[in-house]
C-alpha positions as CSV (number, residue, x, y, z in Angstrom):
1,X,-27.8,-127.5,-74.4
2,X,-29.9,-126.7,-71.4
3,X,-30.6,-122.8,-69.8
4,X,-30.6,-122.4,-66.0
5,X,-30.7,-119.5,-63.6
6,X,-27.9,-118.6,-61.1
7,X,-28.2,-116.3,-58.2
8,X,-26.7,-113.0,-59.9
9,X,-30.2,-113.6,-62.4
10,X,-31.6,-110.3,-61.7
11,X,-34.0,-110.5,-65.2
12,X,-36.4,-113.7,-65.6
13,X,-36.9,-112.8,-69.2
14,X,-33.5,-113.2,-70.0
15,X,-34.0,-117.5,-69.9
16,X,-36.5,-116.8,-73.0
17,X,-33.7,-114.7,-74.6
18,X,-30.7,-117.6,-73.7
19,X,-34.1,-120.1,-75.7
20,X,-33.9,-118.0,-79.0
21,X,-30.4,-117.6,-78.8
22,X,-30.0,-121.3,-79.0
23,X,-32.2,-121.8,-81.9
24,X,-30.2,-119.3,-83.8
25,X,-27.0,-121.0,-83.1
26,X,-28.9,-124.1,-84.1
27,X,-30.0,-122.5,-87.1
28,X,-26.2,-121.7,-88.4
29,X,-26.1,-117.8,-87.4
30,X,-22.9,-116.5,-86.2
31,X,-22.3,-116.1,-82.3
32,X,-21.3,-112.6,-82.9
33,X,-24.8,-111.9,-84.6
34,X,-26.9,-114.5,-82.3
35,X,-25.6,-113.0,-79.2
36,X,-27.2,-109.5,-80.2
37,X,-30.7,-111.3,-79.5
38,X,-30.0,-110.7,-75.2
39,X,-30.9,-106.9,-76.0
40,X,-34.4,-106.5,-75.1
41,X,-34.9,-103.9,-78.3
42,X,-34.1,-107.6,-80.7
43,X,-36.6,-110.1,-81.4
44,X,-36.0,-112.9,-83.5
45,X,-38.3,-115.4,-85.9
46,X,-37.5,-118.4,-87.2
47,X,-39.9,-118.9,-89.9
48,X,-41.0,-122.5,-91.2
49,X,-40.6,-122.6,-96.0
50,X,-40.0,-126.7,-96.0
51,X,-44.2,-127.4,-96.0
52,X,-44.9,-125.0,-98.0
53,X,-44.3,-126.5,-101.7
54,X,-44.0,-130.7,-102.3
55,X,-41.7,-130.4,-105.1
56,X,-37.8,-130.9,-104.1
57,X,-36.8,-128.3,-107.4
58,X,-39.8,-126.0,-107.0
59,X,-38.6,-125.8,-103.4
60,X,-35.0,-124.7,-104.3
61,X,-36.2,-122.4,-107.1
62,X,-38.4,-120.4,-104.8
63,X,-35.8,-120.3,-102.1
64,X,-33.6,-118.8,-104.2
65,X,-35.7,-116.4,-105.3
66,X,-35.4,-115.0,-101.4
67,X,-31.6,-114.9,-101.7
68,X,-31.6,-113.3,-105.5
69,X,-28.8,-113.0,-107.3
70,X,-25.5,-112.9,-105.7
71,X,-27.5,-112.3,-102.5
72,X,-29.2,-109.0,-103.6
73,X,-32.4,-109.6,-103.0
74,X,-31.8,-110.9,-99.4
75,X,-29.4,-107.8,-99.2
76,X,-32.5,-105.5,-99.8
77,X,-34.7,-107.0,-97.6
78,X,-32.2,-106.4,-94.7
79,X,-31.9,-102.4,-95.8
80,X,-35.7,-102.0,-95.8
81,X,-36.8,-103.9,-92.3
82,X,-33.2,-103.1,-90.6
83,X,-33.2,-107.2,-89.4
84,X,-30.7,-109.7,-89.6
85,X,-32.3,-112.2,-92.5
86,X,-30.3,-115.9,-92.9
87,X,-32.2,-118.5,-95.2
88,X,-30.7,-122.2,-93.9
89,X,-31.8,-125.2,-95.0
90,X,-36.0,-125.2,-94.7
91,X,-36.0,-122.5,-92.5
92,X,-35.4,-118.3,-92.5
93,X,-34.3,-116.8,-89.5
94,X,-35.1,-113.1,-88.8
95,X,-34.1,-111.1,-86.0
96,X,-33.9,-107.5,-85.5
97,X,-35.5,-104.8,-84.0
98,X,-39.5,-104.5,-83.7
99,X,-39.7,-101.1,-85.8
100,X,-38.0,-102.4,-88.4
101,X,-40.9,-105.0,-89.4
102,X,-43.3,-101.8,-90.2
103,X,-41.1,-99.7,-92.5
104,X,-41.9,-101.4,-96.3
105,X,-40.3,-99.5,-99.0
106,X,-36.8,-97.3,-98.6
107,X,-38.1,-94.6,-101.3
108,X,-41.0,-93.9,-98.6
109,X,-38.4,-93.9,-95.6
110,X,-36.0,-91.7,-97.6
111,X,-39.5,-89.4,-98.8
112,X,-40.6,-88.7,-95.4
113,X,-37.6,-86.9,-94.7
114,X,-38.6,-84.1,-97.6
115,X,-40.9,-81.9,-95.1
116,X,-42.1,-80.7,-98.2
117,X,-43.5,-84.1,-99.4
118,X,-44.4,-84.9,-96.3
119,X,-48.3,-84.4,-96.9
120,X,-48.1,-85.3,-100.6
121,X,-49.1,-88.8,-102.8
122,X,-45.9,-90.5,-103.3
123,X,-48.0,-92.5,-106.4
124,X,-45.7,-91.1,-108.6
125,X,-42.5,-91.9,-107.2
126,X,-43.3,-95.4,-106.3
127,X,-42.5,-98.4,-108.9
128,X,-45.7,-99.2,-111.1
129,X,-45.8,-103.0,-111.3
130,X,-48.2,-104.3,-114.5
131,X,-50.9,-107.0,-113.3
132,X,-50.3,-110.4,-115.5
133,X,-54.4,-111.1,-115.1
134,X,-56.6,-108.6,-117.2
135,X,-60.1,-108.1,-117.5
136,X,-62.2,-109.0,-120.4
137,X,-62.8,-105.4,-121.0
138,X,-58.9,-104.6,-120.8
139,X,-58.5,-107.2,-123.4
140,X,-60.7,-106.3,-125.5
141,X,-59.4,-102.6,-125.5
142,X,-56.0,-103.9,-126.0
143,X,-56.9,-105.6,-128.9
144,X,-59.0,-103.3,-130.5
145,X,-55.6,-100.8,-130.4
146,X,-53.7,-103.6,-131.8
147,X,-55.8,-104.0,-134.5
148,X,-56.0,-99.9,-135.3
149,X,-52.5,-99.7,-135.5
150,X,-52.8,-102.9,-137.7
151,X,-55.2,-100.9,-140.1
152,X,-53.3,-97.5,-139.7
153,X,-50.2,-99.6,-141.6
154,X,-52.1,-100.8,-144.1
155,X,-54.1,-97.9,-145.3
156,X,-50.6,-95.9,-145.3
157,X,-48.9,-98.9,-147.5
158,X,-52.5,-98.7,-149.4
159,X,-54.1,-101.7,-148.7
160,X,-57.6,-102.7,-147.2
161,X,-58.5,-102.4,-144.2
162,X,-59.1,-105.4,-141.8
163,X,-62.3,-106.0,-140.3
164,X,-62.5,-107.2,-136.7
165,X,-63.1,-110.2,-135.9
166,X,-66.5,-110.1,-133.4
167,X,-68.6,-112.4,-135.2
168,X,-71.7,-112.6,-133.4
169,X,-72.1,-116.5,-132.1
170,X,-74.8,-118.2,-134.1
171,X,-77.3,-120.0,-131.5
172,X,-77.6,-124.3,-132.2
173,X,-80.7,-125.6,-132.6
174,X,-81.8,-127.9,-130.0
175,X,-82.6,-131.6,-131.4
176,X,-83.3,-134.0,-128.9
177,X,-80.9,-136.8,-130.4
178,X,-77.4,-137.0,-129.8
179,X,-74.7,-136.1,-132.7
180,X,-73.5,-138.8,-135.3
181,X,-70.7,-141.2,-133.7
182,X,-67.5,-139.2,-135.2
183,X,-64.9,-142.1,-136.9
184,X,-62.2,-143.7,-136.2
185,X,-58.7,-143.0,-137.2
186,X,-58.3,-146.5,-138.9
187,X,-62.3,-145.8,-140.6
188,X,-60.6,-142.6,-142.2
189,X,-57.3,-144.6,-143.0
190,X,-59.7,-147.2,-144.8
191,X,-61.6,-144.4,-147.0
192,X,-58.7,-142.3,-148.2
193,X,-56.6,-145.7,-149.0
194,X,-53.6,-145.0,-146.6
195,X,-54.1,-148.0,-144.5
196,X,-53.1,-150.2,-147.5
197,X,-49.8,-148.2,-147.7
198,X,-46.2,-149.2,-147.0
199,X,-44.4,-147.6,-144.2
200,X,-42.4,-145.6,-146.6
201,X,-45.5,-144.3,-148.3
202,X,-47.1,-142.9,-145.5
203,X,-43.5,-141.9,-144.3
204,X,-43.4,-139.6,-148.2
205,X,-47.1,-138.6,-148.0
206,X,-46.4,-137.4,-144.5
207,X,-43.2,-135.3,-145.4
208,X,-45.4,-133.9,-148.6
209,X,-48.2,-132.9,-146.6
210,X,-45.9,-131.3,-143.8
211,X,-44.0,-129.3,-146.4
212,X,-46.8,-128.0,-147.8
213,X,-48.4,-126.8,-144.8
214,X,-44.9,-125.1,-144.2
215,X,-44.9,-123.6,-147.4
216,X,-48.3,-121.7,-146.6
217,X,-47.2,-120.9,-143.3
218,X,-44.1,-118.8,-144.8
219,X,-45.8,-117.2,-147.4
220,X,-48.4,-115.7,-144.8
221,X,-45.9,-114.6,-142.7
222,X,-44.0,-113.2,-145.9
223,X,-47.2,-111.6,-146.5
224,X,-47.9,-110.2,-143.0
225,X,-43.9,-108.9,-143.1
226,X,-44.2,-107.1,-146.8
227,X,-47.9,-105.2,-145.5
228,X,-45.4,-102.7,-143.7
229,X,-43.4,-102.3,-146.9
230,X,-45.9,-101.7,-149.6
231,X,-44.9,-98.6,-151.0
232,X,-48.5,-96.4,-150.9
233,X,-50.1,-95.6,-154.8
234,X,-48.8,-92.0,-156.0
235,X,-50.4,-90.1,-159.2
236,X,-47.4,-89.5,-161.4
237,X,-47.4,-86.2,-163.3
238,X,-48.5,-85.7,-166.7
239,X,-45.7,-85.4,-169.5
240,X,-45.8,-82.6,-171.9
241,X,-46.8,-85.0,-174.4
242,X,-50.2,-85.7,-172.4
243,X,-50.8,-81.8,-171.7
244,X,-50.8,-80.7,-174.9
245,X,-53.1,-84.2,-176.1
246,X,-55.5,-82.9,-173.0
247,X,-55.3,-79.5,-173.9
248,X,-56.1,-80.1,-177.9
249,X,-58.9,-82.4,-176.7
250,X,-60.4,-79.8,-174.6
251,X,-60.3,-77.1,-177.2
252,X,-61.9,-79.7,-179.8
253,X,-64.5,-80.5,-177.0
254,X,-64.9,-76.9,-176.6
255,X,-65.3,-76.0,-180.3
256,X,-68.1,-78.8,-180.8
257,X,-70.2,-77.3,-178.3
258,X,-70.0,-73.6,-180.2
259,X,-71.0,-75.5,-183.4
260,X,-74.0,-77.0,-181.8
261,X,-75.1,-73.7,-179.9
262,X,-74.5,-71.7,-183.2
263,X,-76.8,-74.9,-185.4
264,X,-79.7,-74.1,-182.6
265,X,-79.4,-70.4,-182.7
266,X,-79.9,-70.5,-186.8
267,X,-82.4,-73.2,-186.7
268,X,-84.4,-70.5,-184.2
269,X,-83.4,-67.6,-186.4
270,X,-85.2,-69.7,-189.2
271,X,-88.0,-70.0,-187.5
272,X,-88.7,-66.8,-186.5
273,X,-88.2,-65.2,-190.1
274,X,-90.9,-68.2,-191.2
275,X,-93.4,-67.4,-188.8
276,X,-93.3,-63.2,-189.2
277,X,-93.7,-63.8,-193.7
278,X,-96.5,-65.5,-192.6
């Protein structure tokens, strides 16, 4: 297809216009829609996505992505710029007008008509997106809560507290010669006697060994699942059989001590009478 002037051109821009309007058509846009391009308010971009990943499937995957899910995604994207958006092959064509390439989010478009929140942070009404990379001090913070809830549980169901798990790194002493040659696989079959066993053996001894690290791994978790369920420790109420054995043991406790008070006080009594017939 080729583009050429006659002599009722009046508009020498409009051969640039005819150029993108062929590169649409090329593209698979409609006439209808391609033909909108010869209004000077319309631009159009054909944007380049086949370089930018090697992978054939990682390639389709993020292509969809742009499209979404019965065309959602691609459906919002042409709400919030007010363009024309048609994802062909390795390429995106765009076209629409040049305003519509500024605006970013509808809630802002549909928040600046509000003359009263005009001036005002739109933080709040904006979507809060988590970030998937944390700090070091983040993690740390989030663990430590973790752990208090962890320790919360437990001294409800009344059981021990945990103890956290910074354990300050113990510094190696330097020695100039290089750590022992570690042995081989066939050197460790040799010294536990496995390398003299049948294929069925090791087979049996494998299965063993396997089951009973299964076997510990379910009764941790077991464990881990009942500390939510231990019921706490409660002080049952004394029977009137254990009153009355407290109460008689008190007054018996009680009556001892009289009987030693009134011992001292006659034992002084004596004393006094000895020393005044003196």
């Amino acid at each position: 297809m080729s583009v050429r002037t006659t002599r009722k051109t009046y508009d020498p821009y409009i051969i640039l216009k005819a150029r993108d309007m062929i590169k649409l058509l090329s593209r698979g846009v409609a006439i209808g829609q391609a033909v909108k391009i010869l209004d000077d308010s319309v631009a159009c971009d054909i944007i380049k996505i086949g370089n930018i990943v090697r992978n054939k499937d990682r390639f389709v995957k993020r292509r969809q992505r742009i499209i979404g899910p019965d065309g959602s995604t691609l459906k919002a994207i042409e709400l919030l710029t007010q363009c024309y958006v048609l994802v062909q092959g390795n390429t995106v064509s765009a076209m629409g007008p040049y305003k519509g390439l500024k605006e970013e989010l509808m809630i802002k478009r549909e928040l600046a008509k509000d003359p009263k929140l005009a001036t005002e942070s739109w933080d709040r009404f904006l979507p809060n997106f988590r970030r998937k990379h944390l700090k070091t001090s983040e993690k740390t913070a989030r663990k430590n809560e973790k752990l208090q809830e962890r320790n919360e549980a437990r001294t409800a169901a009344g059981l021990e507290p945990l103890a956290k798990g910074h354990e300050q790194v113990k510094k190696k002493v330097y020695t100039p010669f290089p750590p022992a040659q570690l042995p081989r696989k066939v050197d460790l079959q040799l010294e536990s006697g496995e390398y003299f066993l049948k294929n069925k053996e090791k087979e049996a001894r494998e299965a063993k060994r396997r089951k009973e690290k299964q076997e510990e791994v379910t009764a941790e978790k077991r464990a881990k699942r009942a500390e939510a369920f231990v019921a706490p420790v409660e002080t049952a109420e004394p029977t009137v059989g254990e009153k009355r054995k407290r109460q008689r043991d008190t007054d018996l406790n009680e009556g001892r001590a009289e009987g030693v008070e009134k011992k001292k006080k006659k034992k002084k009594h004596k004393k006094i009478e000895a020393s005044d017939s003196e």
